[in-house]
N, C-alpha and C positions, 0 to 999 in steps of 0.2 A: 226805123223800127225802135219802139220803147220795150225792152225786156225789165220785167219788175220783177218784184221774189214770187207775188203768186198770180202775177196776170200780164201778157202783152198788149202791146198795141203796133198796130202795122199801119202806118201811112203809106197809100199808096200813090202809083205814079200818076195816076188819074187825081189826085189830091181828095181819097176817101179813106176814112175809117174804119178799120176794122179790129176787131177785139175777140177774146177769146181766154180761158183761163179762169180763177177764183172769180167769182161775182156777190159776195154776200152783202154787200154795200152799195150792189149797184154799179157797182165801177165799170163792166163793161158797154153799161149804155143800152141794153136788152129789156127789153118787155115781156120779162119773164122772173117766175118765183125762181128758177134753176138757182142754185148756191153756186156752182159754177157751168161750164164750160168749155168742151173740148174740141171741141168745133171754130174757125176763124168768120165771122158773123160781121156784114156792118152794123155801126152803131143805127138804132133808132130814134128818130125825130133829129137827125143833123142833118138836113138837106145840103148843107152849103159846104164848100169847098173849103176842106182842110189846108193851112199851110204848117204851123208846130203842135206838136202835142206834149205833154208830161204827165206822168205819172205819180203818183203817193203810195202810201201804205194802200190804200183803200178807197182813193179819188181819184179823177182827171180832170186835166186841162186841155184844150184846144181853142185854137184860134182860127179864126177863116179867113179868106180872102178880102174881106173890107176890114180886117183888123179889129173882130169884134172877139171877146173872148167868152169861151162854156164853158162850161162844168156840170159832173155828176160824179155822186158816190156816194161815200161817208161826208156827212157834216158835223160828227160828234165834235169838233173842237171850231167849227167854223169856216173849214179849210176850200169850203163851195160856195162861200159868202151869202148861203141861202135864211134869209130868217123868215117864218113866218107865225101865223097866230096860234100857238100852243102853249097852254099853262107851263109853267118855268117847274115845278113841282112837277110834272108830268114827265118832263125831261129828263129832271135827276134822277127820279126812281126806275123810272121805265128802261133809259139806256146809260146814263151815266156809270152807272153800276155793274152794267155787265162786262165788261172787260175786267182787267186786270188792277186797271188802277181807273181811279172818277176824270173824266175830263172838265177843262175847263172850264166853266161858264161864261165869257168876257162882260167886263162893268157895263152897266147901262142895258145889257141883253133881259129882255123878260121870255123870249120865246125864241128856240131854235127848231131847224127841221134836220134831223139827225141823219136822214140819208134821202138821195134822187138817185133813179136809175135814168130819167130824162133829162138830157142835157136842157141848160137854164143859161140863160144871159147873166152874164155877170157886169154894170156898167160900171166903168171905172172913171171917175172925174179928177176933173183939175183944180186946181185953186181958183180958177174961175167959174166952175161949177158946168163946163163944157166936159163933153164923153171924148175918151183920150184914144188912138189907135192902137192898140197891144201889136210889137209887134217878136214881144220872145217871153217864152213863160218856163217856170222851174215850180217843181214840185216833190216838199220832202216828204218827212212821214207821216205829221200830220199840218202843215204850212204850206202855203203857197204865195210867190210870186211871182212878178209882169214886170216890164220894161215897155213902157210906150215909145209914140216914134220920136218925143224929145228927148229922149235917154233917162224917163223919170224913173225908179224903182218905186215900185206896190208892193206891200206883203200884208198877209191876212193868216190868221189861224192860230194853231197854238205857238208860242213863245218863250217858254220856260225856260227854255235853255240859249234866251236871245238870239232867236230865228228870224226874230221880225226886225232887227236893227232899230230897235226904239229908244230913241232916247232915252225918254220918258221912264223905259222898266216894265212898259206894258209886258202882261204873260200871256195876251191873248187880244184877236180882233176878229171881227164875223163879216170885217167888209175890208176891199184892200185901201189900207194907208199908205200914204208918202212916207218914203224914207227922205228924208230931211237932205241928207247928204248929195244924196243922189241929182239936187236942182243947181249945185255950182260942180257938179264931178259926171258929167253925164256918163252913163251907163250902156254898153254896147251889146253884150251877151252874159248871160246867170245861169248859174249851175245850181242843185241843191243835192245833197246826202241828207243822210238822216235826219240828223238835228243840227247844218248849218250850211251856209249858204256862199258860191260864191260870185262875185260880180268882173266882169270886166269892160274899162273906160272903153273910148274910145281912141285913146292915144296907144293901147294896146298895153295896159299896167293892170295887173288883177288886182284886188282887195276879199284879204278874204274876211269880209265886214263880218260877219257872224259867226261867234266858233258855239260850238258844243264843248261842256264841259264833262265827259265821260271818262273813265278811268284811262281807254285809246291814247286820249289827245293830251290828257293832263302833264307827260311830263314834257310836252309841247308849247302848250298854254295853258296858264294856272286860273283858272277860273274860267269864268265863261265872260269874252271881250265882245264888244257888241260897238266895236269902232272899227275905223277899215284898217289894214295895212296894207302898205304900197310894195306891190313885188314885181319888178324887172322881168319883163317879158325875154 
């Protein structure tokens, strides 16, 4: 069972899905206008058998039995890896705008699909350009990542406060990327919070590779670190 702040999810022993709770984004996976949900419902269009799920602000993740990994929700930062063909001008004014503060756009994006309430394949490749098996997935507020069965680390979505472990600085990706580190430190299980992330080897050493820079953490860690450290199991 995934208990979120406005919606569940229950994995059951039969390895199905069901949800219930807030849905304004889709997130329950219903084919329905309802905003939300009081009722425990399978999702619809997952026929295939559940093994992990995780939750966002306002997305999901699951994976199935052949290690293939979906999603539905919110896409406003990317976090369902969904893009399709929509004026980019269409997207800022229509939904960028409506919340609280603008989401991000990621470089190179000319179109995003800002929310699915139909679970989507999400494929996640390798440096060979081969589809990888998901076999553990984490999901913060508005980011997501995957752990395939080499121990690689994926993350996609927003990154501002170095969610994504990017080298690089990226503040944002609408598909999941490699974390670098992750290909000589292989990766066993990932956890996510709000806005950071944590990983554990498989020598049983966590790394808490992402932090959040929020007034909480800061007299913790002074800025926002986006390298791992090594902590003793």
């Amino acid at each position: 069972m995934n208990v979120l702040t406005f919606f569940l999810l229950l994995l059951l022993c039969t390895a199905r899905l069901w949800t219930c709770g807030w849905n304004e984004q889709g997130q329950l996976g219903r084919v329905t206008a309802e905003a939300s949900s009081s009722l425990l419902a399978p999702v619809d269009g997952l026929a295939e058998l559940v093994v992990a799920v995780a939750g966002g602000w306002a997305h999901t993740l699951a994976v199935d039995a052949h290690g293939r990994l979906w999603a539905w929700g919110s896409n406003r930062h990317g976090q369902i890896g969904k893009v399709r063909e929509k004026p980019l001008e269409s997207y800022r004014h229509a939904k960028l705008f409506t919340g609280r503060r603008p989401a991000v756009v990621p470089a190179g994006v000319t179109s995003v699909e800002t929310s699915s309430s139909t679970p989507t394949r999400v494929s996640i490749r390798d440096e060979c350009g081969s589809e990888v098996r998901v076999i553990a997935v984490a999901a913060g507020m508005t980011f997501s990542a995957a752990v395939d069965a080499a121990g690689r680390l994926y993350t996609w979505g927003a990154g501002r406060h170095g969610e994504l472990g990017s080298v690089s600085g990226a503040v944002a990706a609408s598909e999941p990327t490699l974390v670098p580190w992750s290909l000589s430190c292989p990766v066993h299980a990932v956890a996510a919070g709000q806005r950071h992330l944590f990983a554990m080897d498989r020598q049983g050493y966590g790394k808490w590779c992402l932090f959040d820079a929020t007034p909480a953490l800061k007299a913790h860690v002074p800025g926002t670190c986006r390298h791992r450290t090594w902590i003793p199991r």
